[in-house]
ROLUMDO-815530 format. One line per field, with one value per residue (C-alpha): x, z negated, y; residue in three letters. Coordinates in Angstrom, 1 decimal. Layout:
<nodes>
X: X; ...
Z: Z; ...
Y: Y; ...
resn: Ala; ...
</nodes>
This chain:
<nodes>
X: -14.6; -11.5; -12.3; -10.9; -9.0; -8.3; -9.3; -6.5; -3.9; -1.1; -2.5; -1.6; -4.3; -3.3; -6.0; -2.7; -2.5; -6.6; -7.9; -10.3; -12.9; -13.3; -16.5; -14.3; -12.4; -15.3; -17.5; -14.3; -14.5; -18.3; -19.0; -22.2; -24.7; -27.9; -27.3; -24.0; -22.2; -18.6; -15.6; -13.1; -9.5; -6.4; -2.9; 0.4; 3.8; 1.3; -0.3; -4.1; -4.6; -8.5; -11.7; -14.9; -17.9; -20.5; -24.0; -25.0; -28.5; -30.4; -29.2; -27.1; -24.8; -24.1; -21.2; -20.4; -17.7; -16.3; -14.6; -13.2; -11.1; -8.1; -8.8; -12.8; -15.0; -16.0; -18.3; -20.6; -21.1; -24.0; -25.1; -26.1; -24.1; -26.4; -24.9; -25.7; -24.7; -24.0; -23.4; -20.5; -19.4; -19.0; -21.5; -22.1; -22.7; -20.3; -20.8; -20.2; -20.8; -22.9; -21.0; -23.4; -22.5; -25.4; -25.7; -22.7; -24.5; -21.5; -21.3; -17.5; -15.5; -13.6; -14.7; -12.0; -12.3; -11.9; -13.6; -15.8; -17.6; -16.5; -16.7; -15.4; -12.5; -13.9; -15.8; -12.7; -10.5; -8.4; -5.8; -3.6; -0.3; 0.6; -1.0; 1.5; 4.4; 6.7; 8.2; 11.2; 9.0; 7.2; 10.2; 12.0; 8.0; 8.2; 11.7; 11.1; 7.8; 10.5; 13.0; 10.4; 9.6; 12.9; 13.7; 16.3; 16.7; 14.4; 15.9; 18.2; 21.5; 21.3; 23.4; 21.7; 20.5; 20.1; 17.3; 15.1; 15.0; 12.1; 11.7; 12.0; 15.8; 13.0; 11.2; 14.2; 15.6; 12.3; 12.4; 15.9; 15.8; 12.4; 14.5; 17.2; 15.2; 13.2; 16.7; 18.1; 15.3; 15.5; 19.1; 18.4; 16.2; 17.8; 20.8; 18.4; 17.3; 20.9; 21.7; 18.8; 20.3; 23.3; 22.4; 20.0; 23.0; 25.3; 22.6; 22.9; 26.8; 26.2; 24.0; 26.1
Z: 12.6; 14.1; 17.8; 19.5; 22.8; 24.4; 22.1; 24.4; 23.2; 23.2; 26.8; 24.9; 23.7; 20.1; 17.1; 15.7; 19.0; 18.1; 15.6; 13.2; 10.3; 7.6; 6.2; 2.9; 2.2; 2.4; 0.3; -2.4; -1.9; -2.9; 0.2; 0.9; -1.3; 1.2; 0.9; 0.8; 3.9; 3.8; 6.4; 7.5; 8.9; 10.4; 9.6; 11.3; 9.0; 7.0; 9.5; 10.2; 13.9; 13.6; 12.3; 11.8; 9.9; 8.2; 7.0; 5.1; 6.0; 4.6; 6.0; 8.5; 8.8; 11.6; 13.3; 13.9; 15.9; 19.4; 21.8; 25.2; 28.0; 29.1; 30.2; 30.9; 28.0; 24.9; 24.2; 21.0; 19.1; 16.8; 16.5; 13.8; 13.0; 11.3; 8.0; 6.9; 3.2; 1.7; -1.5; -3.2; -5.2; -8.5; -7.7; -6.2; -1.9; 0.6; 3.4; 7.0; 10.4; 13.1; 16.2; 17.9; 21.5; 23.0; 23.4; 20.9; 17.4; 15.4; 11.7; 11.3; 8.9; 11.2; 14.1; 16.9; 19.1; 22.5; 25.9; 23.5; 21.3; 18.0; 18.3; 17.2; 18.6; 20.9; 22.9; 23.3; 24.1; 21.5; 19.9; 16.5; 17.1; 14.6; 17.8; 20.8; 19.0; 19.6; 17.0; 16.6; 16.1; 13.6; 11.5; 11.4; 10.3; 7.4; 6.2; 5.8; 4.0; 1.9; 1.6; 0.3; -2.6; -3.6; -3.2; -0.3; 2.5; 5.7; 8.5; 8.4; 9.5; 6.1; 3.1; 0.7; -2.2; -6.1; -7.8; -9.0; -12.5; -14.2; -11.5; -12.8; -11.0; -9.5; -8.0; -6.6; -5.4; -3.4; -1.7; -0.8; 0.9; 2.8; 4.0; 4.8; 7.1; 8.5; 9.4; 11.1; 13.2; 14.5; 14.9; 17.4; 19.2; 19.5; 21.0; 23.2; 24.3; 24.7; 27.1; 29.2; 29.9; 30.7; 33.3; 34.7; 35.3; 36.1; 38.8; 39.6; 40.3; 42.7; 44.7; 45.7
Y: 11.2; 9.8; 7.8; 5.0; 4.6; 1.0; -1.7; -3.7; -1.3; -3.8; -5.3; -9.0; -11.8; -12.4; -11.3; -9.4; -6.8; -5.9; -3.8; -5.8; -5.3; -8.1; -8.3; -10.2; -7.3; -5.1; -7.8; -7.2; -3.8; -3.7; -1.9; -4.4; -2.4; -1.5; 2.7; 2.6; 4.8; 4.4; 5.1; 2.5; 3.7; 1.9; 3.3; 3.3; 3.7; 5.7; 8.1; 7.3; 6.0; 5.4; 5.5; 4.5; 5.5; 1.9; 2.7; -0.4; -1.3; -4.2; -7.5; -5.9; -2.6; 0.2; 0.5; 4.4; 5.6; 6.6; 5.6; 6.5; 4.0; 5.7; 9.5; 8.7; 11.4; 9.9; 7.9; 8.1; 4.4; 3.2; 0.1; -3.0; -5.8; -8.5; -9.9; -13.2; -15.2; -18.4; -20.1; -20.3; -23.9; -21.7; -19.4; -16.1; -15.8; -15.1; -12.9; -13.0; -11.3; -12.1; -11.7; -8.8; -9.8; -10.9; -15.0; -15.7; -15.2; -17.0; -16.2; -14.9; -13.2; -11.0; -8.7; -7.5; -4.3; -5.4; -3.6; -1.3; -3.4; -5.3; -9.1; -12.5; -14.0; -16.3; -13.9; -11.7; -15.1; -14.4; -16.6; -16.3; -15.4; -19.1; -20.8; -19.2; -19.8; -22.5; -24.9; -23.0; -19.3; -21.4; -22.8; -19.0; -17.8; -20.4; -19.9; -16.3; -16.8; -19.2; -16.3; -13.8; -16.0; -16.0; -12.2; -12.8; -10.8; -11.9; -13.7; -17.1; -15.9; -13.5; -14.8; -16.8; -15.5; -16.4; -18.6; -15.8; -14.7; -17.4; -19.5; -23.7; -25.4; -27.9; -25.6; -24.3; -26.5; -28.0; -24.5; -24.6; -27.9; -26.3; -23.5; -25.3; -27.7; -24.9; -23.1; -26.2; -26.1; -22.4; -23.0; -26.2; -23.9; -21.2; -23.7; -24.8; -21.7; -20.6; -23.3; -23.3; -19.6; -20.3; -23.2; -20.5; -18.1; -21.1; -21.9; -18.2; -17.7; -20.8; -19.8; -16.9
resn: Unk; Unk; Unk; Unk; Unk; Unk; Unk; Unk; Unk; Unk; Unk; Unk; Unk; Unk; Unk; Unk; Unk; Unk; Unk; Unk; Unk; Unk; Unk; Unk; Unk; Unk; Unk; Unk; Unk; Unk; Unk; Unk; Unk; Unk; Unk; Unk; Unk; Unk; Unk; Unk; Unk; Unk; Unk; Unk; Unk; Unk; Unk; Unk; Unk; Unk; Unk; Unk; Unk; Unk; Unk; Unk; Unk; Unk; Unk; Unk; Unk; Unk; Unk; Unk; Unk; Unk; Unk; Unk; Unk; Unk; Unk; Unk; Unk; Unk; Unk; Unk; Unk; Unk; Unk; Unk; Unk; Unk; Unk; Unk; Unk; Unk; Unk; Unk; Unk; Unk; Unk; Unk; Unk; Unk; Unk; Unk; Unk; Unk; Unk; Unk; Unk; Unk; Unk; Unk; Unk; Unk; Unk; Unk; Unk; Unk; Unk; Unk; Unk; Unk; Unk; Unk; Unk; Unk; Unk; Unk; Unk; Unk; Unk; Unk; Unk; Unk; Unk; Unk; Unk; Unk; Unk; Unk; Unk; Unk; Unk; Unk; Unk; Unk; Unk; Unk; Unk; Unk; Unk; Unk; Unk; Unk; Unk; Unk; Unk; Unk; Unk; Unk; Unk; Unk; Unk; Unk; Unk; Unk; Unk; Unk; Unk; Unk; Unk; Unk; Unk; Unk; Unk; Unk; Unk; Unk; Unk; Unk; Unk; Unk; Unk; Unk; Unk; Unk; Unk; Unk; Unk; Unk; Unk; Unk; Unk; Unk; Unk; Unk; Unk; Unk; Unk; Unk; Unk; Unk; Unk; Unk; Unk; Unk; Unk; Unk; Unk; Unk; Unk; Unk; Unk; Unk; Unk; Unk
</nodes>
């Protein structure tokens, strides 16, 4: 079984810099079966990085695996994470996580490696990256999302591309005009950003 080293690998506070388990996918997956023993693993341009062993228990599952901080010996993991359901509209339950950290309790979807232990967000602090980003990072974010629907290269200073092959002129056209106004954007910040740099190195040269 593959181990773990720092859950803070990437020393930052964003749920994208921690590794993360998502009892939905494993619900999809039809992992949630009492009996079932199953290993999870996190990949890297294709080579594995991690992994950890799940022995689904009823009304909660183990979490098997080990892990060491920095150069300290490894350290052998087992222990339950409670699962909890409820009702779908149309049917069918939904399943969630209960945070294992003692005196949080939250029913969650998602789970983080932090200092050891998986947890929720809140008791690691964590934020999503869509809430550090400023209105500018936000506007470039969208406009690509934009571009990828219509098969264009990522990134607003690329060339435009075609309406895609099926797509309605309406529809095109409403996502054109959402690009375009989500590139005007960017480009107001990044002139923003570009002069607040060049008083900074204005201030600079004057002070010598």
């Amino acid at each position: 079984m593959g181990g773990f080293g720092s859950g803070r690998k990437f020393g930052a506070d964003c749920t994208d810099d921690y590794r993360s388990i998502d009892v939905r996918r494993w619900q999809r997956a039809g992992y949630l079966v009492p009996g079932q023993y199953f290993n999870w693993q996190w990949s890297i341009n294709g080579e594995k990085v991690a992994t950890i062993s799940v022995k689904v228990e009823a009304e909660q599952l183990r979490l098997i695996y080990s892990y060491r901080r920095n150069s300290d010996d490894w350290e052998n993991l087992n222990y339950p994470v409670r699962l909890q359901t409820s009702s779908c509209n149309y049917g069918g339950v939904r399943y969630w996580f209960i945070c294992p950290i003692v005196g949080c309790g939250r029913q969650v979807a998602l789970l983080y490696l932090g200092d050891k232990y998986f947890a929720c967000r809140h008791c690691y602090k964590l934020a999503y990256r869509s809430q550090r980003e400023t209105v500018d990072d936000r506007a470039s974010r969208r406009a690509n999302k934009i571009r990828d629907k219509l098969n264009w290269q990522l990134g607003i200073l690329n060339l435009p591309g075609l309406k895609p092959k099926g797509m309605h002129w309406k529809t095109y056209y409403r996502l054109l005009a959402k690009h375009d106004n989500y590139s005007k954007q960017v480009l107001l910040g990044l002139a923003a950003k570009i002069e607040i740099m060049t008083n900074r190195l204005s201030a600079l040269r004057n002070q010598k």
